[in-house]
MARMIMI-939416 format. One record per residue (C-alpha): residue number from 1; residue in three letters; chain; x, y, z. Coordinates in Angstrom, 1 decimal, padded with zeros to 4 digits, always signed. Layout:
BEGIN
{atom NUM, 'Ala', 'A', {X, Y, Z}}
...
//
This chain:
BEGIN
{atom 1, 'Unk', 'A', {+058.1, -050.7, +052.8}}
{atom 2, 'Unk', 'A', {+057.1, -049.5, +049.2}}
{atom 3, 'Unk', 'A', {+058.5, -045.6, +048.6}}
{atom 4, 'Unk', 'A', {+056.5, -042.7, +048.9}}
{atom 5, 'Unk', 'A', {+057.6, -042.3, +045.2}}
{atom 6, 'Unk', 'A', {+055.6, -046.0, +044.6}}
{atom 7, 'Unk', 'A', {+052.9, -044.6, +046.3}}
{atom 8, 'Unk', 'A', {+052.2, -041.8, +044.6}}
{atom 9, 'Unk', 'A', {+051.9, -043.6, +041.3}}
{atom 10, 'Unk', 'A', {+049.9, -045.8, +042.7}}
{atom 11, 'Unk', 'A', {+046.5, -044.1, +042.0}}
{atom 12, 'Unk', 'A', {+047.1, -043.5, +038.8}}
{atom 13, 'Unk', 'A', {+048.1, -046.9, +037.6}}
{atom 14, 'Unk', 'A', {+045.0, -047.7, +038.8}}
{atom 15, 'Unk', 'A', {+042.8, -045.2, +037.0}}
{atom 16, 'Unk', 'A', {+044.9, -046.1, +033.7}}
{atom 17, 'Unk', 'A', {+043.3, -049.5, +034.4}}
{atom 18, 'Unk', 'A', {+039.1, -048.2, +034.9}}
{atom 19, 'Unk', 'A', {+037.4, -048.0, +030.9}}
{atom 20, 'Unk', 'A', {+036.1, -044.7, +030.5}}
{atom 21, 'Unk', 'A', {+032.5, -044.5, +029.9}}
{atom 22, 'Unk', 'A', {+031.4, -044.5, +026.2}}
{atom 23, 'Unk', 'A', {+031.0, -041.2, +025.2}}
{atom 24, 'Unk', 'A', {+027.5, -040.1, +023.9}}
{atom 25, 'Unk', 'A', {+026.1, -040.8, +020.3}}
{atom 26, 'Unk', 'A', {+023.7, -038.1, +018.9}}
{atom 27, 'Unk', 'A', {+020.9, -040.5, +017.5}}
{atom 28, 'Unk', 'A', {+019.4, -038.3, +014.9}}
{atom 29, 'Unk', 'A', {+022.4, -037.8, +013.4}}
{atom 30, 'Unk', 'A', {+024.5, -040.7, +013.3}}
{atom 31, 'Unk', 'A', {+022.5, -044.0, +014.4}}
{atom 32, 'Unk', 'A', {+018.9, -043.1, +012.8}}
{atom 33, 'Unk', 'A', {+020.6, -042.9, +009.0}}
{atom 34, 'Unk', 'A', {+022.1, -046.0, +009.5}}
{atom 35, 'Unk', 'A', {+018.4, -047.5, +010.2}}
{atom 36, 'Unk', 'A', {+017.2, -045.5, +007.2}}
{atom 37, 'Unk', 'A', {+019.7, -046.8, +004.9}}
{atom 38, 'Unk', 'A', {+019.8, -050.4, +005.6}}
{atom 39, 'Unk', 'A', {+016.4, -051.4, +007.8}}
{atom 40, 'Unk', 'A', {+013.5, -049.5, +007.0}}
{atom 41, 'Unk', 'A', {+012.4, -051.2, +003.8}}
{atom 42, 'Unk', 'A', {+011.2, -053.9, +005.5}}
{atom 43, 'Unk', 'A', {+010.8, -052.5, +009.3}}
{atom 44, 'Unk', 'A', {+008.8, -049.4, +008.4}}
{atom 45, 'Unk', 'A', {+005.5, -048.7, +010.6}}
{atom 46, 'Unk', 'A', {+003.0, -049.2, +008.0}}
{atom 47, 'Unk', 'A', {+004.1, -053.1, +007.4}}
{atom 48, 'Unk', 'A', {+007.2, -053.7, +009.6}}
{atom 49, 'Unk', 'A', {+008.4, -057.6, +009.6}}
{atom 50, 'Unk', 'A', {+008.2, -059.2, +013.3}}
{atom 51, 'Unk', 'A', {+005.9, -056.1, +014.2}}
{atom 52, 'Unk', 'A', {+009.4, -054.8, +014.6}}
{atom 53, 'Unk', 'A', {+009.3, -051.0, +013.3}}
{atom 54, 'Unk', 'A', {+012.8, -048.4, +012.5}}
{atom 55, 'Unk', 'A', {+011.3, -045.6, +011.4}}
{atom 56, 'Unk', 'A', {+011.1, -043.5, +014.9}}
{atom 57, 'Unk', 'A', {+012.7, -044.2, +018.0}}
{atom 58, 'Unk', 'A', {+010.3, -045.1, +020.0}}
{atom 59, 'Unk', 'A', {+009.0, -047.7, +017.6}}
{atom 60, 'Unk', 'A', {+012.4, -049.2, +018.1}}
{atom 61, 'Unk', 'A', {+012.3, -048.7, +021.9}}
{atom 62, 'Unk', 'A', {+009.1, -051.2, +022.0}}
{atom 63, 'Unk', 'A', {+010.8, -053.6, +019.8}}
{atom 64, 'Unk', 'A', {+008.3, -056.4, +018.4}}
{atom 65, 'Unk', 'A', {+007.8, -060.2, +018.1}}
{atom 66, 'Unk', 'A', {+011.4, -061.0, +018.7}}
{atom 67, 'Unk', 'A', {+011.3, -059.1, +022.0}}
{atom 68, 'Unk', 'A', {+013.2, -056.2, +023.0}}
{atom 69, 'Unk', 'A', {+016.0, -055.2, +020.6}}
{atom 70, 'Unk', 'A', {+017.9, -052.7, +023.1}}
{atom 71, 'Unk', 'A', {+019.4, -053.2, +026.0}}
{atom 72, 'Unk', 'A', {+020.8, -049.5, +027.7}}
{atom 73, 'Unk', 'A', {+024.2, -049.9, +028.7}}
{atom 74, 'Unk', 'A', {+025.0, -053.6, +027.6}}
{atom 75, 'Unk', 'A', {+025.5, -053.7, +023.7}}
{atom 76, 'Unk', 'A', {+027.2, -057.2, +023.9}}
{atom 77, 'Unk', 'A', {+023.2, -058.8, +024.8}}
{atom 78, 'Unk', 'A', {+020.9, -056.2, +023.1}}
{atom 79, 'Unk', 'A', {+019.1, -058.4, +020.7}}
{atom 80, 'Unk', 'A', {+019.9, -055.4, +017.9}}
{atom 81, 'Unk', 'A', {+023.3, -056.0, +017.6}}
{atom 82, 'Unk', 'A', {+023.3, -059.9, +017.7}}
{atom 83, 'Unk', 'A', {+020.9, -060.1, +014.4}}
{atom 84, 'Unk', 'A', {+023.6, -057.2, +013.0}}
{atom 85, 'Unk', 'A', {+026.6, -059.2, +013.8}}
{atom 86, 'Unk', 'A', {+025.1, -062.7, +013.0}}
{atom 87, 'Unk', 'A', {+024.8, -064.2, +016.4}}
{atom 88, 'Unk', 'A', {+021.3, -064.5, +017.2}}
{atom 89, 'Unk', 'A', {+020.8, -067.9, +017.4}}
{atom 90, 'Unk', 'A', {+017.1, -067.4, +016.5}}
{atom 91, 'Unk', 'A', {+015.9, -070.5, +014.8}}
{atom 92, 'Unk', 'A', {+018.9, -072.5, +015.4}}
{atom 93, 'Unk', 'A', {+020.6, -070.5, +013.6}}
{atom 94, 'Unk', 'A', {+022.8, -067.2, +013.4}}
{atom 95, 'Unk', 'A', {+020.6, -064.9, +011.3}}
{atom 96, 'Unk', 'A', {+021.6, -061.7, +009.9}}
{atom 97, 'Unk', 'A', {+020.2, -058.6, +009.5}}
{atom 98, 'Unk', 'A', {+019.5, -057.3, +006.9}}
{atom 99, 'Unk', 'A', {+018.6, -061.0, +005.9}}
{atom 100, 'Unk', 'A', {+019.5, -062.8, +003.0}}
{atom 101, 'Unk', 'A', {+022.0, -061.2, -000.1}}
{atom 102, 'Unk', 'A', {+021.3, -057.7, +001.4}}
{atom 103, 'Unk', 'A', {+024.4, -055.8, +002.1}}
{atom 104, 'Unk', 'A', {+025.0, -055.9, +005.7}}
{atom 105, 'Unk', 'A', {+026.6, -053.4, +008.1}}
{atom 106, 'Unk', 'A', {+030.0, -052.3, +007.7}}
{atom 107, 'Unk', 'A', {+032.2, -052.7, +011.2}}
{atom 108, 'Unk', 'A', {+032.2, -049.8, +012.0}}
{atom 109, 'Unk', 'A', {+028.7, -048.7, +011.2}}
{atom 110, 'Unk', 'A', {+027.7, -051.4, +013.8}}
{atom 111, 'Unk', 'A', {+030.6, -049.7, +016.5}}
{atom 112, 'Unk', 'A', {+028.3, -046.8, +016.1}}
{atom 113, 'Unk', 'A', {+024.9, -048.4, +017.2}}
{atom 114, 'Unk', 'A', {+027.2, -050.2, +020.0}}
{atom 115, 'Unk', 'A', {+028.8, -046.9, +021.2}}
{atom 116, 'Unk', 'A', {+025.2, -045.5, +021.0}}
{atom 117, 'Unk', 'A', {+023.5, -048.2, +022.9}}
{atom 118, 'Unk', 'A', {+026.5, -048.9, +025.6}}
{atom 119, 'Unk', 'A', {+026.4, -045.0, +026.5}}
{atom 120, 'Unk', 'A', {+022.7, -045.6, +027.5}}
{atom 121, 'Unk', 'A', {+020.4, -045.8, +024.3}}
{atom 122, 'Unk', 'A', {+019.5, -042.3, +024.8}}
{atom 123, 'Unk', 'A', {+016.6, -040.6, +022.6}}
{atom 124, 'Unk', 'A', {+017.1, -037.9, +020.3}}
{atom 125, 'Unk', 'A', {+017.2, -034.5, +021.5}}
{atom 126, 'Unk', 'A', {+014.5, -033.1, +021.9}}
{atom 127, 'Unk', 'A', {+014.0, -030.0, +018.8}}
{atom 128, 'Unk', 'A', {+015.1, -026.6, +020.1}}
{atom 129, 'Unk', 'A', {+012.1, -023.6, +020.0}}
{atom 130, 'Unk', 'A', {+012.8, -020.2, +018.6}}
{atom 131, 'Unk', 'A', {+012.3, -018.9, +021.7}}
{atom 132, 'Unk', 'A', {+015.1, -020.8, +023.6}}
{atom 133, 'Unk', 'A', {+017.4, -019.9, +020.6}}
{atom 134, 'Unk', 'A', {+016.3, -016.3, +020.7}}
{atom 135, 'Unk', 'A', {+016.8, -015.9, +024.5}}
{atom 136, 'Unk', 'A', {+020.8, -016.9, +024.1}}
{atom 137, 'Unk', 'A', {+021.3, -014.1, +022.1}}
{atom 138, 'Unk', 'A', {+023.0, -010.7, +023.6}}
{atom 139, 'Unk', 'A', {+021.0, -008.6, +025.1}}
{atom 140, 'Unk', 'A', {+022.3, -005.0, +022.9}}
{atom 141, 'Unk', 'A', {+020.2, -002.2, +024.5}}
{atom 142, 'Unk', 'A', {+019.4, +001.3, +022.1}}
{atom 143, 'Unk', 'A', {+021.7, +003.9, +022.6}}
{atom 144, 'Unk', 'A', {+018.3, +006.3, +021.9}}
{atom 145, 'Unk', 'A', {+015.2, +005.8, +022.8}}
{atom 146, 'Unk', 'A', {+013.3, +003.8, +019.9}}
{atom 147, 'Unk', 'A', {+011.1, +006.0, +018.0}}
{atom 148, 'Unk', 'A', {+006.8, +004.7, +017.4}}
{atom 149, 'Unk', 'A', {+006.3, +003.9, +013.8}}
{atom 150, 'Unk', 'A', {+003.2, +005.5, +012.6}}
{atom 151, 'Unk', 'A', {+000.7, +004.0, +010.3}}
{atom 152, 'Unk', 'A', {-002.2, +006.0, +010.1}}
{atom 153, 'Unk', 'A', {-003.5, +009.5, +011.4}}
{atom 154, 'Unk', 'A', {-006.3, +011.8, +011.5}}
{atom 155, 'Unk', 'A', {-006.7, +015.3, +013.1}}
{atom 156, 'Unk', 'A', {-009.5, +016.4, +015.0}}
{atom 157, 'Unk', 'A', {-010.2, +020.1, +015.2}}
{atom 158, 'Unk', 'A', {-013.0, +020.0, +018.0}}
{atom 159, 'Unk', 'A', {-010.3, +017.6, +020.2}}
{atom 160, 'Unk', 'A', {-007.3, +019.8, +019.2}}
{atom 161, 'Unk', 'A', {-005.9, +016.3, +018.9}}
{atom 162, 'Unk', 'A', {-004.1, +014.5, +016.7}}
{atom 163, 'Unk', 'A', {-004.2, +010.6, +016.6}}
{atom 164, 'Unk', 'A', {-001.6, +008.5, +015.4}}
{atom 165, 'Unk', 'A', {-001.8, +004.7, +014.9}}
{atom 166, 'Unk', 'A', {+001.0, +002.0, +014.9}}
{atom 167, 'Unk', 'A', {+001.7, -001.4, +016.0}}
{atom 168, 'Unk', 'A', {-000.8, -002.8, +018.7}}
{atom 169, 'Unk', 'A', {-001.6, +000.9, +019.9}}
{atom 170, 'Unk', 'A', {-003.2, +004.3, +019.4}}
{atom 171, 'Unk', 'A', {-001.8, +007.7, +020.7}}
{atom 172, 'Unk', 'A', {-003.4, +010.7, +021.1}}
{atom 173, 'Unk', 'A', {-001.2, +013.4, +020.1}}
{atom 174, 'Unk', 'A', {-000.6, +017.3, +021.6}}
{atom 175, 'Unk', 'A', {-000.3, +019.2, +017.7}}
{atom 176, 'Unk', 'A', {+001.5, +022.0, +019.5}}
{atom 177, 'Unk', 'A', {+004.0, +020.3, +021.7}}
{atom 178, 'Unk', 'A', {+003.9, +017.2, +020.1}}
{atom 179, 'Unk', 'A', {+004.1, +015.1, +023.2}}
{atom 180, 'Unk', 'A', {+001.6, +011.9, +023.8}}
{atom 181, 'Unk', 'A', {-001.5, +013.1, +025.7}}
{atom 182, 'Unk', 'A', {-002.2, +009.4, +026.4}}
{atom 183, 'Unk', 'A', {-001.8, +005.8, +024.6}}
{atom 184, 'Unk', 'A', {-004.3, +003.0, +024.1}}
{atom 185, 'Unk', 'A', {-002.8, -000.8, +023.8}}
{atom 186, 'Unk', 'A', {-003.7, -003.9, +023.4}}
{atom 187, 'Unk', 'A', {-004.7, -003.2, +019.9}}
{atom 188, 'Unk', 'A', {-004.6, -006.5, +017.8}}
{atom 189, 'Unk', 'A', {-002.1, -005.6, +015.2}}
{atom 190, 'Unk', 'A', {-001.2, -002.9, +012.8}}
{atom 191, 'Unk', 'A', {-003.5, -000.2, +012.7}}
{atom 192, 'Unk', 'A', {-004.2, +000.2, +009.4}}
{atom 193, 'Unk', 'A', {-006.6, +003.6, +009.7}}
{atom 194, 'Unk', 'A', {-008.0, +005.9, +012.7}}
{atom 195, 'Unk', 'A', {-010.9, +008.3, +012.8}}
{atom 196, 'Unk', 'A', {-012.7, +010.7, +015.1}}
{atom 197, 'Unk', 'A', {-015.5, +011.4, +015.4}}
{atom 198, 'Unk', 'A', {-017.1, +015.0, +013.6}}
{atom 199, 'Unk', 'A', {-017.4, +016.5, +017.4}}
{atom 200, 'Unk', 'A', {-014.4, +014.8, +018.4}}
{atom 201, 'Unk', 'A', {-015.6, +012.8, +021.4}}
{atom 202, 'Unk', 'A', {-014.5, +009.9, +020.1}}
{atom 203, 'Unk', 'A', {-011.5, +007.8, +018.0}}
{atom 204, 'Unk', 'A', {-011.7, +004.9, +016.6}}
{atom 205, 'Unk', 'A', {-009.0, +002.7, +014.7}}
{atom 206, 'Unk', 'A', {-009.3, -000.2, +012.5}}
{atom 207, 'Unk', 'A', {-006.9, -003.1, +013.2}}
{atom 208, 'Unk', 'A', {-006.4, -006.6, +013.5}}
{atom 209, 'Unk', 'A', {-004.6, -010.0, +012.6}}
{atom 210, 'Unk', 'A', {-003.8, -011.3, +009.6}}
{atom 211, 'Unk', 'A', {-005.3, -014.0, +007.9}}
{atom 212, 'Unk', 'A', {-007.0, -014.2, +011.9}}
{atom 213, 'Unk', 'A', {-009.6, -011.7, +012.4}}
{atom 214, 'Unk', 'A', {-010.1, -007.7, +012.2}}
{atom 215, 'Unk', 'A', {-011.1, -005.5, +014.8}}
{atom 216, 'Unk', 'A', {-012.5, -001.8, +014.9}}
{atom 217, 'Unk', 'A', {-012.2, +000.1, +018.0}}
{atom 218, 'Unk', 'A', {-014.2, +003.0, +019.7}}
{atom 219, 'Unk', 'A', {-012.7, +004.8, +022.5}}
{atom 220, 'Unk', 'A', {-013.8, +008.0, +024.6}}
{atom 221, 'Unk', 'A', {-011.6, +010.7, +023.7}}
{atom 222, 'Unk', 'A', {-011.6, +012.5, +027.0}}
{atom 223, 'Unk', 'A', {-010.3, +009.4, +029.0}}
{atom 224, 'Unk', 'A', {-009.2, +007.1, +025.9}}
{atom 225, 'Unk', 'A', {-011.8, +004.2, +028.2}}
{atom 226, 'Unk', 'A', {-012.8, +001.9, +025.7}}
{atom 227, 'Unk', 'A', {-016.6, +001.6, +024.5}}
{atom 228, 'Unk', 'A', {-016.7, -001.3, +022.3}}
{atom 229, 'Unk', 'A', {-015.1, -003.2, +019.9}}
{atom 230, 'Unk', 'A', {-016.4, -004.5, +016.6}}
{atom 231, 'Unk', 'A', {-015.7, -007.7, +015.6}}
{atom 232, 'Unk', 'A', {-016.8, -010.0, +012.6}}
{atom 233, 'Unk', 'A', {-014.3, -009.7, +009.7}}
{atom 234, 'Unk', 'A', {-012.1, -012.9, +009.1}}
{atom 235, 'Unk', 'A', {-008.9, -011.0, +007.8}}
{atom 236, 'Unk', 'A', {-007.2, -007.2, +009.3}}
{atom 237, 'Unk', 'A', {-008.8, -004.6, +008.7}}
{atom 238, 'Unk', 'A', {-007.5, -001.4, +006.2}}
{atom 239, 'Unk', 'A', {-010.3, +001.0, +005.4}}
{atom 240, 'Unk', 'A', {-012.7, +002.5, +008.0}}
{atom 241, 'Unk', 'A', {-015.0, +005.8, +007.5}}
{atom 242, 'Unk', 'A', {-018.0, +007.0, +010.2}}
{atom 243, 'Unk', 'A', {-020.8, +008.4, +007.9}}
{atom 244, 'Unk', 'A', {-021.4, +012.0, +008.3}}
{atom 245, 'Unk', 'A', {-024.4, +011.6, +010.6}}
{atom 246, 'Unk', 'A', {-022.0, +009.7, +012.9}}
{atom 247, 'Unk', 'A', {-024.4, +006.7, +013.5}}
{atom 248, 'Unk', 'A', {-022.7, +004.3, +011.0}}
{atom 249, 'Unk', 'A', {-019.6, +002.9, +011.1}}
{atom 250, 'Unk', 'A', {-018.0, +001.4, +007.8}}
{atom 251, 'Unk', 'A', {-015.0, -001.4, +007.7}}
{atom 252, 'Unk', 'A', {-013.0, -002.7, +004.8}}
{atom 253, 'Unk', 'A', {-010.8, -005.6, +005.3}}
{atom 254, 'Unk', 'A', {-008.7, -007.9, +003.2}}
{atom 255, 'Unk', 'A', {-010.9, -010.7, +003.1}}
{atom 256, 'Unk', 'A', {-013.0, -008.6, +000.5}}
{atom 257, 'Unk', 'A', {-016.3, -007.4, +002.4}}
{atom 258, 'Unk', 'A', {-017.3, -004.5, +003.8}}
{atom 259, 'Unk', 'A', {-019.3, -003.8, +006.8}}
{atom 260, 'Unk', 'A', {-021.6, -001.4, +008.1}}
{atom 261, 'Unk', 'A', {-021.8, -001.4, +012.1}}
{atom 262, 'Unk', 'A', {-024.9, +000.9, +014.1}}
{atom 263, 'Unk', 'A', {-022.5, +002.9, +016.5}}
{atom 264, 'Unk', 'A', {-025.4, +003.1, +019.2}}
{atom 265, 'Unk', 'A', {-025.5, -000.4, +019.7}}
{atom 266, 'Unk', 'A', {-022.2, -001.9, +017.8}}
{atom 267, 'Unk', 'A', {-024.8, -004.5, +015.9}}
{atom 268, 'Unk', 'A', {-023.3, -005.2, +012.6}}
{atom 269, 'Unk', 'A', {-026.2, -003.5, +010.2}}
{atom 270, 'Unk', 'A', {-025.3, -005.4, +006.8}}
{atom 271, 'Unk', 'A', {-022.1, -006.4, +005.0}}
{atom 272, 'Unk', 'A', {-021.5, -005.7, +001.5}}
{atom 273, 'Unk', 'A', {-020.2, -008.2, -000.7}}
{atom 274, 'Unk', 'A', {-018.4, -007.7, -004.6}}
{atom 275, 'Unk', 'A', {-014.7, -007.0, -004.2}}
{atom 276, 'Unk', 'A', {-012.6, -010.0, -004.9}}
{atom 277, 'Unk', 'A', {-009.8, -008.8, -003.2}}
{atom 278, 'Unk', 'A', {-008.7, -006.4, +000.2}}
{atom 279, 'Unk', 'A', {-010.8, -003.8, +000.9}}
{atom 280, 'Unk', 'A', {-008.3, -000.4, +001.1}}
{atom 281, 'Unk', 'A', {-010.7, +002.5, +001.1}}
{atom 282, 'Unk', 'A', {-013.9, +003.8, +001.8}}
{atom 283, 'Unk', 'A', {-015.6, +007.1, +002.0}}
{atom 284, 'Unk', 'A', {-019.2, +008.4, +002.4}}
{atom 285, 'Unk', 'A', {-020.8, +010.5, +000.3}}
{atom 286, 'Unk', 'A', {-021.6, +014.1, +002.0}}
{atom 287, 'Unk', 'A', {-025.1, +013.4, +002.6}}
{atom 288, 'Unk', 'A', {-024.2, +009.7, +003.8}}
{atom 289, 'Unk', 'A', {-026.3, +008.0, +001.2}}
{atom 290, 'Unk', 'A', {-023.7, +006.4, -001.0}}
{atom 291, 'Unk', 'A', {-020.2, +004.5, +000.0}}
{atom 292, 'Unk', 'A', {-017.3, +004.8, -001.9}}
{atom 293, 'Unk', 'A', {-015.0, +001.6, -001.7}}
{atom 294, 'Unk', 'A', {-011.7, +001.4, -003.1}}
{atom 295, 'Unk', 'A', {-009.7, -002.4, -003.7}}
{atom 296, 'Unk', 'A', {-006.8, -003.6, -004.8}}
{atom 297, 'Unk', 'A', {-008.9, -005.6, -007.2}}
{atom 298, 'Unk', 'A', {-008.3, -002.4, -009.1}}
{atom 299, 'Unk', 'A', {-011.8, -001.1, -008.9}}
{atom 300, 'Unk', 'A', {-013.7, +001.9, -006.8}}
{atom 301, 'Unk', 'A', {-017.7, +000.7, -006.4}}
{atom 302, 'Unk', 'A', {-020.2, +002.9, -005.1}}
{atom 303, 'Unk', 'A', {-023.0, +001.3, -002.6}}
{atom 304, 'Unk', 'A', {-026.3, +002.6, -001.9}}
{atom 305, 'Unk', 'A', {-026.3, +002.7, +002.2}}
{atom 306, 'Unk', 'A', {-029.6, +002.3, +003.0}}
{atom 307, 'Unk', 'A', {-030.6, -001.5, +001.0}}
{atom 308, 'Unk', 'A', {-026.2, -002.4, +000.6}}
{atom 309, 'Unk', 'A', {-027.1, -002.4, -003.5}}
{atom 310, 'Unk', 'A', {-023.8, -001.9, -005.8}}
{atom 311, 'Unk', 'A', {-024.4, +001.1, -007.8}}
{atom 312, 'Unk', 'A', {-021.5, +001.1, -009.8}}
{atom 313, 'Unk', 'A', {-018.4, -000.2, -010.4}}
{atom 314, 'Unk', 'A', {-015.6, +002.2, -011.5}}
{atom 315, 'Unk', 'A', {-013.1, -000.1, -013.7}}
{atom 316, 'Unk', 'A', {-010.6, +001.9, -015.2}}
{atom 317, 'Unk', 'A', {-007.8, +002.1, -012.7}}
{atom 318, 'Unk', 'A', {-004.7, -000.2, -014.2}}
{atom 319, 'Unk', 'A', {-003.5, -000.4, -010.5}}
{atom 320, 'Unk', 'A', {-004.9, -001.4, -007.0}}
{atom 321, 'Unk', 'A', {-006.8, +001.5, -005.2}}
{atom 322, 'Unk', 'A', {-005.8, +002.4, -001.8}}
{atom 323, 'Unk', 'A', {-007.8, +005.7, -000.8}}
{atom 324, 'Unk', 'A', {-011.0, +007.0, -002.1}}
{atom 325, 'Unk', 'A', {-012.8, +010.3, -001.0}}
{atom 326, 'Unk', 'A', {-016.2, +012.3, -002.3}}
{atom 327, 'Unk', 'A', {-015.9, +016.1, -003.3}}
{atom 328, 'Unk', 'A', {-018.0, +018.4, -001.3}}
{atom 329, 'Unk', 'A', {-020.3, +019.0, -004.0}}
{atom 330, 'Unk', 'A', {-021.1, +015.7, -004.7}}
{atom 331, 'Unk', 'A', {-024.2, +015.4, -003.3}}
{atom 332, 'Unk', 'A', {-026.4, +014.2, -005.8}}
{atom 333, 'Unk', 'A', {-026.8, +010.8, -008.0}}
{atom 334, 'Unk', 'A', {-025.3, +010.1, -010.5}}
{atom 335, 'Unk', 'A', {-022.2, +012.1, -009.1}}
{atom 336, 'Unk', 'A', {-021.7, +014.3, -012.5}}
{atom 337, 'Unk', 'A', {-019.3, +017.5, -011.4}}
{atom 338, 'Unk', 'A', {-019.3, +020.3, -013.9}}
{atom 339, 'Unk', 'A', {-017.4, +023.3, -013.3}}
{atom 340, 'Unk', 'A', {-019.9, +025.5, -012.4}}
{atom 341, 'Unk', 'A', {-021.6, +023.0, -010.0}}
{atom 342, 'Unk', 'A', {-023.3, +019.6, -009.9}}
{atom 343, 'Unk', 'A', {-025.3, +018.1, -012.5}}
{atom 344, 'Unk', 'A', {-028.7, +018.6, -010.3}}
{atom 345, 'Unk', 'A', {-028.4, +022.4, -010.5}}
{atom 346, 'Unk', 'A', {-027.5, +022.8, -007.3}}
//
């Protein structure tokens, strides 16, 4: 009767006797260069010998005249690995691959396909997203509570409001206590300006996407309920200005046109074409007969609201323009200020 000391070892005399399974082969980066290196000249997709392509995995999955090259699990009879070791007996004949006075495999560049195909064949990992990446990261919570960049504001005397724009939202603003009265959102973007209106029952902000779209925004002021938005520009908006009447609405944007937008109805009225580059600025004229436009094409033009004509072009500047705004007095044409008033007499 064998000793308990015999039967202990036992079990592991016979695990020292069980292969352990081949341990994994990361395709991409070992067994695909290999391919690259020695096969693809003549086993690419666009003329592959045999119909038998290299250049992607699943190419070599599906194999070609020859048959099926790979085998899972069994790298001894995958057809691969007999043409790189010379044992295919294709033709009569042990063939190699590469054929010919090609420099073949080295040993242990062929153990590698072996391990890989014994081990299962498997594909290449699929390529990680940002956002699976992103989401291992710590989670490192603010000690203070992150403070709202702003981007743009305006003050409205009749509202006793101020309004401050940021990233994808508007906030209307106590001036004395300083505390958000309320918050619009879902604005597309930055919000590059905001406006009221000249009784102050309304705001609106100029947003929207990149090299996407812009967007201008009108909201009531009492309830901050949105009444429409204006869409039609193919780049974000920067310069926005309500004419003094408060029946036009004006839009600059970075794909180098202006627009002018009926607020009773939000129909686009006419856009104004001449800037060959973003639109940063605009201003109208205290009577509301002329547009100001400022670009960073490094010129100010002036537009005659009524037809859209270009009046004039003011050159001069060395550096782009950002901002652009009409004196009180200049209510006449051409806009000549003296010191002792405006060239009209008046």
């Amino acid at each position: 009767m064998p000793s308990l000391r015999h039967l202990s070892a036992f079990p592991v005399m016979a695990l020292a006797g069980i292969h352990a399974a081949p341990a994994p082969v990361d395709y991409d980066a070992r067994v695909m260069p290999l391919f690259q290196e020695h096969c693809v000249d003549c086993h690419a997709a666009d003329d592959a010998d045999g119909e038998f392509a290299l250049d992607t995995f699943d190419a070599l999955i599906k194999g070609g005249k020859a048959g099926k090259p790979v085998v899972p699990g069994d790298a001894q009879n995958s057809l691969l690995v007999k043409f790189l070791e010379g044992r295919s007996g294709r033709e009569g004949k042990n063939q190699f691959m590469p054929p010919g006075k090609k420099e073949h495999l080295k040993p242990e560049e062929i153990a590698i396909i072996r391990q890989w195909i014994d081990a299962g064949a498997h594909p290449p990992a699929a390529p990680g997203k940002p956002a699976d990446a992103l989401a291992t990261l710590p989670k490192i919570s603010p000690r203070t509570a992150i403070k709202k960049s702003v981007l743009s504001l305006s003050v409205s005397a009749p509202a006793k409001l101020v309004v401050a724009g940021g990233y994808g939202s508007v906030r209307l603003i106590d001036p004395n206590s300083l505390q958000t009265v309320r918050e619009m959102k879902e604005v597309a973007g930055k919000v590059n300006a905001v406006a009221f209106s000249a009784d102050g029952a309304f705001v609106f902000a100029a947003a929207g996407t990149p090299g996407v779209s812009g967007v201008a925004y009108q909201w009531k002021t009492t309830d901050g309920s949105l009444v429409r938005k204006l869409e039609g520009h193919s780049d974000a908006l920067y310069g926005m200005a309500i004419s003094p009447d408060g029946k036009l609405l004006a839009t600059g944007s970075y794909d180098q046109k202006i627009k002018l937008w009926d607020l009773s109805t939000g129909a686009e009225v006419r856009a104004l074409t001449g800037h060959n580059s973003g639109v940063f600025g605009l201003a109208f004229r205290p009577d509301g007969k002329v547009l100001a436009s400022a670009s960073a094409d490094r010129t100010v033009k002036l537009w005659e609201v009524a037809t859209g004509r270009r009046l004039d072009t003011f050159s001069q500047p060395l550096k782009e323009q950002t901002a652009v705004a009409f004196s009180l007095m200049a209510v006449c044409w051409p806009p000549v200020v003296r010191t002792t008033g405006c060239a009209c007499g008046r």
